[in-house]
VOKOLNU-117200 format. One record per residue: residue number from 1; chain; x, y, z of N, C-alpha, C in turn. Coordinates in steps of 0.001 Angstrom, whole numbers, always signed. Layout:
<rs>
[NUM; A; [X; Y; Z]; [X; Y; Z]; [X; Y; Z]]
...
</rs>
This chain:
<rs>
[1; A; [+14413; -12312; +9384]; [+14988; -11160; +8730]; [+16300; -10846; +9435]]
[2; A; [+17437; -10858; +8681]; [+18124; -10382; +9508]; [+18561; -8758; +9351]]
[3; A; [+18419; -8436; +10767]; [+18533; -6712; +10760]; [+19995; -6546; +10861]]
[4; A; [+21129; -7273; +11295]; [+22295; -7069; +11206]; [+22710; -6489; +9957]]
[5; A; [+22776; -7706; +9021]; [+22669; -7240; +7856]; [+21677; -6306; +6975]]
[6; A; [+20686; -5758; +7565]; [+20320; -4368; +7467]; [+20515; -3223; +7528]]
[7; A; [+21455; -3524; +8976]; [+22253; -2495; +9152]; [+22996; -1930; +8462]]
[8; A; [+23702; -2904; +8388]; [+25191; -2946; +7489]; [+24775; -2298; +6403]]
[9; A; [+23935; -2648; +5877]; [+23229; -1995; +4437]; [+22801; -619; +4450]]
[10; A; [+22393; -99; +5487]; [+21825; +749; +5592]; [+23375; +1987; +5923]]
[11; A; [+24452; +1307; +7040]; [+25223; +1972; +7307]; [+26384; +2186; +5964]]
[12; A; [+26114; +1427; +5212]; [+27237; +1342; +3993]; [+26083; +2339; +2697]]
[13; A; [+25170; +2442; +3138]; [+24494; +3176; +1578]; [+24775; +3882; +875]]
[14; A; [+25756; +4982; +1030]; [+26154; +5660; +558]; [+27406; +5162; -447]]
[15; A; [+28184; +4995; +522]; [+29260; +3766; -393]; [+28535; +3261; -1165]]
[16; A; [+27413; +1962; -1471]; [+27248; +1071; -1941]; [+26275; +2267; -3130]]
[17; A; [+25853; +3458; -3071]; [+24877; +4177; -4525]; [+26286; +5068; -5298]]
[18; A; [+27275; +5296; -4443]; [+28572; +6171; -5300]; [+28874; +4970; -6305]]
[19; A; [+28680; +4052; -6225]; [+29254; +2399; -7176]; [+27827; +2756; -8051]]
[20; A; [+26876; +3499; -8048]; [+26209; +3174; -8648]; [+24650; +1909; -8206]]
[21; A; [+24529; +1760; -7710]; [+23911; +280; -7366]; [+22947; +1373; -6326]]
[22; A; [+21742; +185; -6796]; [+20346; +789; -6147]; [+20153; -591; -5112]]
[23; A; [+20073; +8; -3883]; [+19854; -1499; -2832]; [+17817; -1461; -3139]]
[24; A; [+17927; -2994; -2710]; [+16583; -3280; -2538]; [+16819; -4687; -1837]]
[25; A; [+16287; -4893; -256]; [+16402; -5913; +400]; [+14580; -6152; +272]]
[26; A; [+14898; -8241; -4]; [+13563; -8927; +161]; [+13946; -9608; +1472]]
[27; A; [+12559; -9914; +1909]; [+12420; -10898; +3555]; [+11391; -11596; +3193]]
[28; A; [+11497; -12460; +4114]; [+10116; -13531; +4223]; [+8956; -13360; +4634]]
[29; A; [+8938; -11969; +5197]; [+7561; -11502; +6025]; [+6622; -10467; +4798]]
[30; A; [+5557; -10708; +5447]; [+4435; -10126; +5363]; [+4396; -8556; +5341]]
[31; A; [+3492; -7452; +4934]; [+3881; -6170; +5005]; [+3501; -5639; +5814]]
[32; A; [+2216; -6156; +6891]; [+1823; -5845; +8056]; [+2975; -6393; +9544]]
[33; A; [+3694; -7359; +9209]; [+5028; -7333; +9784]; [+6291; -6377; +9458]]
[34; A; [+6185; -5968; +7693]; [+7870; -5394; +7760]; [+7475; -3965; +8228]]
[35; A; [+5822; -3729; +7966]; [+6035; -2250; +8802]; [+5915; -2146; +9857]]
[36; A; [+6089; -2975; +10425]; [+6188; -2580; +12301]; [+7730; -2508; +12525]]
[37; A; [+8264; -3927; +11245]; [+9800; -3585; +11534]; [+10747; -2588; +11415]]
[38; A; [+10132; -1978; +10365]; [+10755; -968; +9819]; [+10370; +24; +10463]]
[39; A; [+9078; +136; +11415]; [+8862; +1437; +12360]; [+9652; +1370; +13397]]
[40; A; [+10248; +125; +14020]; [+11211; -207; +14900]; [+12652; +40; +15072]]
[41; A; [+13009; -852; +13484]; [+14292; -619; +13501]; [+14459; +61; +12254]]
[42; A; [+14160; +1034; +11629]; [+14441; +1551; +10493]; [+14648; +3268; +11312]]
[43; A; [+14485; +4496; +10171]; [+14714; +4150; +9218]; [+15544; +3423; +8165]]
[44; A; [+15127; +3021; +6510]; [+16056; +2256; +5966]; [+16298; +3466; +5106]]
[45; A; [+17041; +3884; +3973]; [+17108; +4363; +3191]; [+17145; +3976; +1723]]
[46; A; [+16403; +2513; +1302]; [+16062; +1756; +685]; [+14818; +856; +551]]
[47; A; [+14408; +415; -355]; [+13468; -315; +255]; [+13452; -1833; +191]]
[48; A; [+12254; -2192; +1424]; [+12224; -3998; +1437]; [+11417; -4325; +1203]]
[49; A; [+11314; -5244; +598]; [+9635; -5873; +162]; [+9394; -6970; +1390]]
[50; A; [+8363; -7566; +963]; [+8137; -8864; +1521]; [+7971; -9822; +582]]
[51; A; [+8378; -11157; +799]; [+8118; -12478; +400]; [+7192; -13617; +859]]
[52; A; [+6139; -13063; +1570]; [+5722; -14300; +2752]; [+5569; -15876; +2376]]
[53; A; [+5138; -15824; +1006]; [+5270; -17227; +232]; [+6655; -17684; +246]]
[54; A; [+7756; -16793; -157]; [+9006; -17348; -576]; [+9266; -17948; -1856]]
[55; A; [+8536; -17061; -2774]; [+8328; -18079; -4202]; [+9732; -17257; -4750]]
[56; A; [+9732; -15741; -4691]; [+11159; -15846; -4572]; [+12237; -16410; -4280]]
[57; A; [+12367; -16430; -3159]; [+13865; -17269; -2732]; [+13702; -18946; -3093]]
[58; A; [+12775; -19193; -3040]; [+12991; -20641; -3792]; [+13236; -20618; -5530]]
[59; A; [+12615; -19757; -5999]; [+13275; -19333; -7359]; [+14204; -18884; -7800]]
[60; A; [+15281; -18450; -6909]; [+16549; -17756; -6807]; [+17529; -18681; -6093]]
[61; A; [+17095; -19646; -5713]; [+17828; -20596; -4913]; [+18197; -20948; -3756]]
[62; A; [+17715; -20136; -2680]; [+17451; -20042; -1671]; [+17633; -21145; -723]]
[63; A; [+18481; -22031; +329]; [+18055; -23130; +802]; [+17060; -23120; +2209]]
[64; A; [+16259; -23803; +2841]; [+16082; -23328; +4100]; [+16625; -24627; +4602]]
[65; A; [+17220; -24182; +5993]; [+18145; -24717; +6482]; [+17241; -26183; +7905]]
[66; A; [+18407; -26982; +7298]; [+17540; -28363; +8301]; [+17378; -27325; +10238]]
[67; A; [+16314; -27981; +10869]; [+15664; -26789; +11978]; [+16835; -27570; +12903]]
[68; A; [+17642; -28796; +13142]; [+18527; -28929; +13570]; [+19531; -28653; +13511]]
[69; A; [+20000; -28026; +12551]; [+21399; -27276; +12188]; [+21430; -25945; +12789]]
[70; A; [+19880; -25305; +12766]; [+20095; -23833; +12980]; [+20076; -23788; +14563]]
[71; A; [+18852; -25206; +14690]; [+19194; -25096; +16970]; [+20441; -25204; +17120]]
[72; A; [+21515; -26078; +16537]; [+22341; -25891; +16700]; [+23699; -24904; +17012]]
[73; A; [+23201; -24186; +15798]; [+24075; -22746; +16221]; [+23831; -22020; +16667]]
[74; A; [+21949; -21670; +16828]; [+21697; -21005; +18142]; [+22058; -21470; +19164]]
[75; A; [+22160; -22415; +19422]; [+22130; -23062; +20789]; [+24231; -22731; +21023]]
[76; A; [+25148; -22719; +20354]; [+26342; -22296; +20865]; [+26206; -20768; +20636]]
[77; A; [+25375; -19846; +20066]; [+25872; -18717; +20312]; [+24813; -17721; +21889]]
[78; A; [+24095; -19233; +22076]; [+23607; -18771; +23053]; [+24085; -19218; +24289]]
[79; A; [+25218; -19866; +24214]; [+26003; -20541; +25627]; [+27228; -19217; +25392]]
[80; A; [+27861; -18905; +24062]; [+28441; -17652; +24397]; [+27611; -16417; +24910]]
[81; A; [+27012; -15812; +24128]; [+26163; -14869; +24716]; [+25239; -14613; +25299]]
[82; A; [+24641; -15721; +25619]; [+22802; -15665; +26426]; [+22231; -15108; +25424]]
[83; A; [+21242; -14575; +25988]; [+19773; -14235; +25337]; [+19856; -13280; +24145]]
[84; A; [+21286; -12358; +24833]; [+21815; -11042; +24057]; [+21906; -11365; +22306]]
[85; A; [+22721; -12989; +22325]; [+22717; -13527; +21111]; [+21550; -12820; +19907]]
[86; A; [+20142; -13350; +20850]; [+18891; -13216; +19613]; [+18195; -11771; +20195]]
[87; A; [+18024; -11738; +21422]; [+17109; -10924; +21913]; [+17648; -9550; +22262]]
[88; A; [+17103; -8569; +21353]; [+18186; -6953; +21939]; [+17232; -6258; +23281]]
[89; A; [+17764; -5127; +23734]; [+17550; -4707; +24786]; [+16321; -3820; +25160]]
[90; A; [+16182; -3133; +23695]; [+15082; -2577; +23776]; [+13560; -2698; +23734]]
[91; A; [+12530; -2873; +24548]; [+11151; -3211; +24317]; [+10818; -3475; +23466]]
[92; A; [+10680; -2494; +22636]; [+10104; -2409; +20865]; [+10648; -3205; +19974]]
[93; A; [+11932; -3281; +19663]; [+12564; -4154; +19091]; [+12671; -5933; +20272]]
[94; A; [+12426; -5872; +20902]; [+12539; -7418; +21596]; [+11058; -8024; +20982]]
[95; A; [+9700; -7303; +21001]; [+8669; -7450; +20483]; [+8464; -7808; +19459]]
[96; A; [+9400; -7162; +18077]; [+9230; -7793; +17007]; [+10253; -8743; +16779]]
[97; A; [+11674; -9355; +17080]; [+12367; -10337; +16919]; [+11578; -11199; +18194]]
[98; A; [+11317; -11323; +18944]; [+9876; -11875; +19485]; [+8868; -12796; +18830]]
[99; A; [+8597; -11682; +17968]; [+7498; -12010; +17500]; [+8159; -13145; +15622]]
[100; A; [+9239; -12614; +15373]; [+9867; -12953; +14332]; [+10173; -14149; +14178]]
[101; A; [+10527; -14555; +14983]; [+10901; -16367; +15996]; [+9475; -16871; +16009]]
[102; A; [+8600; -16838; +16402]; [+7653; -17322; +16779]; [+6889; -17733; +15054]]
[103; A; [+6762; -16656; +14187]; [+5599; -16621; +13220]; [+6147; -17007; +11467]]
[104; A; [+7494; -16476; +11816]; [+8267; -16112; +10780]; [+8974; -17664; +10007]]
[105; A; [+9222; -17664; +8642]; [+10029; -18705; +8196]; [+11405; -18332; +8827]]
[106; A; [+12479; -18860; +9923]; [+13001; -18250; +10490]; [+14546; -19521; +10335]]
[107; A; [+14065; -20459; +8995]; [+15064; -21320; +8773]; [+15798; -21052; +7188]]
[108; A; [+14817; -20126; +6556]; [+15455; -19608; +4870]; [+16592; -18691; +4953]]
[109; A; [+17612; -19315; +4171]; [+18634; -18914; +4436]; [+18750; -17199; +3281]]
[110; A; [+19303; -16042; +3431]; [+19178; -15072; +2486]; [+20736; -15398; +1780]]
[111; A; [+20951; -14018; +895]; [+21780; -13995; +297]; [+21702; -12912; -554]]
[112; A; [+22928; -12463; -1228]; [+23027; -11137; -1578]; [+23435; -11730; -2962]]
[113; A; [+22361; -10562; -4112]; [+22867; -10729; -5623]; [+23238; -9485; -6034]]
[114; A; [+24059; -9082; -7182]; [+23905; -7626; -8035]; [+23466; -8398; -9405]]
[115; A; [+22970; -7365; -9723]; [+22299; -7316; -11561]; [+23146; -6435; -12464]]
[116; A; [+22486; -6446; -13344]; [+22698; -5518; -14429]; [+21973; -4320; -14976]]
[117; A; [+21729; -3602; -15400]; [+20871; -2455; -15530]; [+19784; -3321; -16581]]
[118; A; [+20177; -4405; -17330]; [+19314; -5518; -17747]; [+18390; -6566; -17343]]
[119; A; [+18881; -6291; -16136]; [+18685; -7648; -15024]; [+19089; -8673; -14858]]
[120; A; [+20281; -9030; -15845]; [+21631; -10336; -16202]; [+22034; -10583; -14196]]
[121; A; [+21925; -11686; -13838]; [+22908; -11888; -12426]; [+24546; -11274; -12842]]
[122; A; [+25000; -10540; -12251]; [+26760; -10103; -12410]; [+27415; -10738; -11046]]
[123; A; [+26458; -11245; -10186]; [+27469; -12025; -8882]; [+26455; -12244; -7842]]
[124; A; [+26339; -13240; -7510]; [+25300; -13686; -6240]; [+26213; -14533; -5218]]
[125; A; [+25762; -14182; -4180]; [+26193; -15575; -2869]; [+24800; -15583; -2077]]
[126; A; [+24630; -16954; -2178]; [+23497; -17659; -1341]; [+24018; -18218; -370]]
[127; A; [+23333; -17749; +982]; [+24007; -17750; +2081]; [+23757; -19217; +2734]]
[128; A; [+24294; -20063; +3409]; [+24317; -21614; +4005]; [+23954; -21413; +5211]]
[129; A; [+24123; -20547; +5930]; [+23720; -20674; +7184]; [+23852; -18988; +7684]]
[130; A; [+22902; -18955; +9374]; [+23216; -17244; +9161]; [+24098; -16496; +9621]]
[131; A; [+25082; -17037; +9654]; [+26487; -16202; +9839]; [+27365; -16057; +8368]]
[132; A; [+27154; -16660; +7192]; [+27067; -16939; +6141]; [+27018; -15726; +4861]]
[133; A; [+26741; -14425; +5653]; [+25979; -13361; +4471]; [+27670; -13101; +3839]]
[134; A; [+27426; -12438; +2463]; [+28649; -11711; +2338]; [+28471; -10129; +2820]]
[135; A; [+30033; -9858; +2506]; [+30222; -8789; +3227]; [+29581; -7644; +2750]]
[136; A; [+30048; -6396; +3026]; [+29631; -5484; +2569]; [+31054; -4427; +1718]]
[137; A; [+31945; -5563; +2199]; [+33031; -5180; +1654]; [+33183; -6348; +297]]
[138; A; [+33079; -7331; +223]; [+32851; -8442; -1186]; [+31907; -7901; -1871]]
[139; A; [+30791; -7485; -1336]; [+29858; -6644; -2713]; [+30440; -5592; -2956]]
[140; A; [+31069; -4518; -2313]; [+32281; -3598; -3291]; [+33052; -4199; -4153]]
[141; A; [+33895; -4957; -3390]; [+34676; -5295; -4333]; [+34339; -5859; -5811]]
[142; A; [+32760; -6765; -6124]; [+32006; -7298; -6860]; [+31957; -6156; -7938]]
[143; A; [+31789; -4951; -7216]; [+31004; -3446; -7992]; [+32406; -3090; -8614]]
[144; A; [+33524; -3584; -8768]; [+34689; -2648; -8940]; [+35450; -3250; -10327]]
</rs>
């Protein structure tokens, strides 16, 4: 899951409902996982489901990423930053990205869509790798 881009979501919400647009983030986890996450690092002011199958994101197009590509870029953003890279500072939250690594599909790549009040796709990016998300400024601009 990435909580970065949770953030972001969470810190842009307001912006992103004046456009009109109702957020709803999916993850790969389970609901006995997203609520510990969300007791952790939330509140959200939206909601997330879970996917634990992933029949979603493989139906939406989703790739999961070869497990050598992603050691890979962990592995340089952990010669820049150490541990800080994956692991944050606080107990509670080290516990569940902890635990997230360990249990989690932790190679499916996400990606951000908007709809239509129909449910028509109006703009998707499926993300390649996880530095990859779009912005939070490209989904404005998408909304405009």
């Amino acid at each position: 899951m990435c909580r970065d881009f949770l953030t972001q979501l969470r810190e842009q919400y307001q912006l992103l409902t004046k456009k009109g647009v109702q957020v709803v983030a999916i993850t790969p986890s389970n609901g006995r996982f997203l609520e510990k996450f969300v007791d952790v690092f939330g509140p959200f002011p939206f909601l997330i489901y879970g996917d634990p199958d992933r029949k979603l994101y493989q139906k939406m197009g989703h790739k999961t990423m070869a497990k050598w590509k992603l050691l890979a870029i962990a592995g340089k953003a952990y010669l820049k930053h150490g541990k800080s890279a994956f692991i944050p500072e606080d107990e509670k939250k080290q516990e569940i990205v902890k635990k997230a690594l360990k249990t989690l599909d932790i190679y499916i790549q996400g990606g951000s869509w908007i709809f239509d009040e129909e449910g028509n796709v109006i703009w998707s990016h499926i993300d390649q790798s996880p530095e990859d998300h779009a912005t939070i400024e490209q989904i404005v601009k998408k909304l405009s």
